[in-house]
N, C-alpha and C positions, 0 to 999 in steps of 0.2 A: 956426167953423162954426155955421150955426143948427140946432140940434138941434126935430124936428118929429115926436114932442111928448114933454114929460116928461111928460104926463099916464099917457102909456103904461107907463112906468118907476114912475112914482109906484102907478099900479092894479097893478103887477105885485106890488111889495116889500111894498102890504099885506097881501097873499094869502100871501109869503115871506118874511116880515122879515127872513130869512138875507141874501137879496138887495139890502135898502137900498147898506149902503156900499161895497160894490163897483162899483154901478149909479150912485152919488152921484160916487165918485171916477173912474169910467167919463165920465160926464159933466161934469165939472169939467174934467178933459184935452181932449173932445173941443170944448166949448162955447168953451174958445181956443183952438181949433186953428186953420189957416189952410193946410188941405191943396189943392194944386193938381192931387194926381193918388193912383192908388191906391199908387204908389212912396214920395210922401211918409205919405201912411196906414202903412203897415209900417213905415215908420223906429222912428213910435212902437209902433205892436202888430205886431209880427213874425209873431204867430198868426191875424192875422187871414189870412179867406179869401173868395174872389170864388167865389161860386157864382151861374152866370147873370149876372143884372144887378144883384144881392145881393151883400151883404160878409156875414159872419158873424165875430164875437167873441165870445169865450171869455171867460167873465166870471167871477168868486168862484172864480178857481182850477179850474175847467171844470166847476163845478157849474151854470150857467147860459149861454144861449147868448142872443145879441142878434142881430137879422136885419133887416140897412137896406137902403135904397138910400139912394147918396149921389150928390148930382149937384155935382162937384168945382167947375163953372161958374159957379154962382151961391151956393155957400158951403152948402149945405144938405144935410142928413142926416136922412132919414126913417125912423123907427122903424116897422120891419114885425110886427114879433115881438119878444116878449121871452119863454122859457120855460125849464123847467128841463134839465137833458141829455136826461131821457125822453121830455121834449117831440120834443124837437129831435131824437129817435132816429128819431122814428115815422115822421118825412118830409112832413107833412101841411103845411107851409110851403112844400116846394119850389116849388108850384104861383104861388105868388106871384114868383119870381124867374125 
């Protein structure tokens, strides 16, 4: 999968350096992946969840949460969000999915 963009990963984890290697090893699994649906998606994250047109992942052990769309068709994964759980409590993403 093409991952679209570590830019956003990368501005996240200097703000959290807790966040680097879980978000590095997040991306390392997903950047060869080759999911053709969100079925093969859960094979590997089981936790992950489809809210709307959004996937959400649990990341550092559910201290951080990740918010894509992925369009399984053409290989691509778009990072909408990256925040911490309190982030991610407030709901202020939903609007995006």
């Amino acid at each position: 999968m093409h991952v679209i963009s570590k830019k956003r990963l990368r501005e996240f984890w200097e703000r959290n350096p807790q966040a680097e290697e879980p978000l590095r090893a997040w991306f390392r699994v997903v950047d060869h992946a080759d999911w053709k649906n969100f079925a093969d998606l859960r094979d590997v994250y089981p936790s992950a969840d489809k809210v709307g047109r959004c996937v959400v992942f649990d990341i550092g052990g559910h201290r951080f949460r990740l918010v894509e769309t992925i369009r399984f068709e053409y290989g691509k994964v778009y990072i909408r969000h990256v925040m911490t759980h309190k982030e991610y409590d407030r709901d202020a993403w939903k609007g995006d999915c």
